[in-house]
C-alpha positions as a Python dict, from the first residue, in 0.01 Angstrom:
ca = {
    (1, 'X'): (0, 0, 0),
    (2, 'X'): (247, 41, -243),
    (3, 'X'): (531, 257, -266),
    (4, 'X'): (620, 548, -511),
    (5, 'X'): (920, 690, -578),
    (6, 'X'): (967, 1125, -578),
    (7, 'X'): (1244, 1242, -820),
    (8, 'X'): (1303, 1631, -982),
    (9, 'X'): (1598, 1741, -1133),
    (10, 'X'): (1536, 2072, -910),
    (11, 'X'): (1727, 1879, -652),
    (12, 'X'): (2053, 1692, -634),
    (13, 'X'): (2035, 1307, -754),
    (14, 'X'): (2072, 1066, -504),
    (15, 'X'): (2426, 984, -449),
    (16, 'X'): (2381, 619, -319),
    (17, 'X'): (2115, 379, -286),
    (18, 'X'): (1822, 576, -168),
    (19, 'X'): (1564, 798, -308),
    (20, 'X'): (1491, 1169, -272),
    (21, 'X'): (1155, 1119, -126),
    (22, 'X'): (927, 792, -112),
    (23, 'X'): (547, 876, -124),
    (24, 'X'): (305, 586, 70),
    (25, 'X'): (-20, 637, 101),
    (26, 'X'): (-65, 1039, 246),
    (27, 'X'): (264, 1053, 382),
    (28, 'X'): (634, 1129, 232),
    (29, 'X'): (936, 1077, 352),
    (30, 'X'): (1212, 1314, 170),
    (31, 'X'): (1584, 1160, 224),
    (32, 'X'): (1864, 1419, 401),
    (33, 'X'): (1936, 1679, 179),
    (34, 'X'): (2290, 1884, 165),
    (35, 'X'): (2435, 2179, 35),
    (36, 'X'): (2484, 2035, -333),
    (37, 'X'): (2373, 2249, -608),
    (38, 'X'): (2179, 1995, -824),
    (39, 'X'): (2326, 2166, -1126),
    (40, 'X'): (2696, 2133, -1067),
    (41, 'X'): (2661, 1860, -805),
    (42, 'X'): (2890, 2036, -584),
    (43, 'X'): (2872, 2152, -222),
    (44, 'X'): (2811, 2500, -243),
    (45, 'X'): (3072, 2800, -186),
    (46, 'X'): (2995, 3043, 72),
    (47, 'X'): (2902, 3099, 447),
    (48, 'X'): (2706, 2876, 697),
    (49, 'X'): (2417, 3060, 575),
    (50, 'X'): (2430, 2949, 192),
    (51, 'X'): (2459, 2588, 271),
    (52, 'X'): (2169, 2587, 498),
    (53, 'X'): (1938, 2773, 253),
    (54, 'X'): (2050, 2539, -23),
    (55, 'X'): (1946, 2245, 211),
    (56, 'X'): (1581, 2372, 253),
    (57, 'X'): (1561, 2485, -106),
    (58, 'X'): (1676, 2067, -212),
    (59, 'X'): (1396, 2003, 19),
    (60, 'X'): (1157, 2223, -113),
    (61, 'X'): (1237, 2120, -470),
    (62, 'X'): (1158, 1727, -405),
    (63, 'X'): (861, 1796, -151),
    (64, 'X'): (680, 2057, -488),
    (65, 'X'): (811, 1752, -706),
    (66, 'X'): (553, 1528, -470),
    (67, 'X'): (266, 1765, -526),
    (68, 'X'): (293, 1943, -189),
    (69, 'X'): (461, 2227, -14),
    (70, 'X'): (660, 2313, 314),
    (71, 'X'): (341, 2347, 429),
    (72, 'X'): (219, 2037, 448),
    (73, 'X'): (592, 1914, 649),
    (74, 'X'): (550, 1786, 991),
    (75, 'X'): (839, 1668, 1097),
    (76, 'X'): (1215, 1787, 984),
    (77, 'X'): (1559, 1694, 1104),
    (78, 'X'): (1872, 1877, 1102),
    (79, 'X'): (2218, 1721, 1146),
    (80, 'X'): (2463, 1971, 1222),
    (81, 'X'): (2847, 1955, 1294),
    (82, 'X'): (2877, 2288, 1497),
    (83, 'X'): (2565, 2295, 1736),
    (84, 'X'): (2658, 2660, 1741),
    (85, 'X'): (2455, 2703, 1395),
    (86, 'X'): (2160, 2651, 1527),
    (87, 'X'): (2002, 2993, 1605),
    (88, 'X'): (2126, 3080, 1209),
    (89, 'X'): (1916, 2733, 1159),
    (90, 'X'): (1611, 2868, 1331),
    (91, 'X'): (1649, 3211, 1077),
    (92, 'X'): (1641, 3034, 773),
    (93, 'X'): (1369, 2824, 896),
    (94, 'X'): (1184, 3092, 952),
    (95, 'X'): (1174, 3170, 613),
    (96, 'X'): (1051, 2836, 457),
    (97, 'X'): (792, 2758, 725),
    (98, 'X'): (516, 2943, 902),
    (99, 'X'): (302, 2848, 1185),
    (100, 'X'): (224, 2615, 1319),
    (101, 'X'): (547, 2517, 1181),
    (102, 'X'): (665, 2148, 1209),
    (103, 'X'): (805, 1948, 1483),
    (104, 'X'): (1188, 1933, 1447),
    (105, 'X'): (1505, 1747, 1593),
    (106, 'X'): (1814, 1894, 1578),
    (107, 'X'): (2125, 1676, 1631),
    (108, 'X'): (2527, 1769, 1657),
    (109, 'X'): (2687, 1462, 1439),
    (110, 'X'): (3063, 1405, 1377),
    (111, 'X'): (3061, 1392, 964),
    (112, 'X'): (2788, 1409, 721),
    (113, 'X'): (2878, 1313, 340),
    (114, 'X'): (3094, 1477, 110),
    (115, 'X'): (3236, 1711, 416),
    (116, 'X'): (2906, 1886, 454),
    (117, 'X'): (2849, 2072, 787),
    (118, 'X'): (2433, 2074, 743),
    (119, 'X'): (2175, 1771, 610),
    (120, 'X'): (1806, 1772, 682),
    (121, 'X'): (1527, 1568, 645),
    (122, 'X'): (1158, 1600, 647),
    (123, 'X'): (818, 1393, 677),
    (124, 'X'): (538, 1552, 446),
    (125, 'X'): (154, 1450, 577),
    (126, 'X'): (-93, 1485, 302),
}
């Protein structure tokens, strides 16, 4: 099968050497988002609650770019570096999924790039 590359300016560029999403066959695989504001590429200013909603709308962008929508996501992880966001997590969620909403991981990590305190990922099935 071969491989193809998901890109949209709607999101942040990659910042290493990675893609934001790779499409195979039915399935895509979107790469951790952060809080970056694809226009300024910086993290963005405000409460807990800003940088996760940028996070799901960066995934939202790239998984529309693919030709699908947060309806079609089965799977998403979320790296967090205060466990004690995760009921604000679950909030936001709430408002980019509906049910049967997706299977999710949620993991406390150390550091996640540039300083940000959030990053998800997601698994689109088409």
């Amino acid at each position: 099968m071969s491989k193809q590359i998901i890109s949209t300016k709607e999101a942040p560029a990659a910042i290493g050497t990675y893609s934001q999403a790779t499409r195979v066959g039915n399935t895509i695989w979107v790469s951790g988002q952060i809080p970056m504001d694809p226009a300024t590429k910086e993290l963005v200013k405000g409460d807990m609650e800003a940088q996760v909603r940028r996070v799901f709308d960066n995934l939202k962008a790239i998984v529309a770019a693919a030709g699908a929508s947060m309806d079609d996501v089965v799977k998403v992880s979320v790296f967090l570096i205060d466990l004690s966001h995760f009921a604000l997590v679950n909030s936001v969620m709430a408002e980019y999924f509906r049910e049967p909403y997706p299977a999710r991981a949620a993991v406390g990590v150390a550091s996640l790039p540039r300083g940000a305190q959030v990053e998800a990922e997601c698994i689109v099935a088409l």
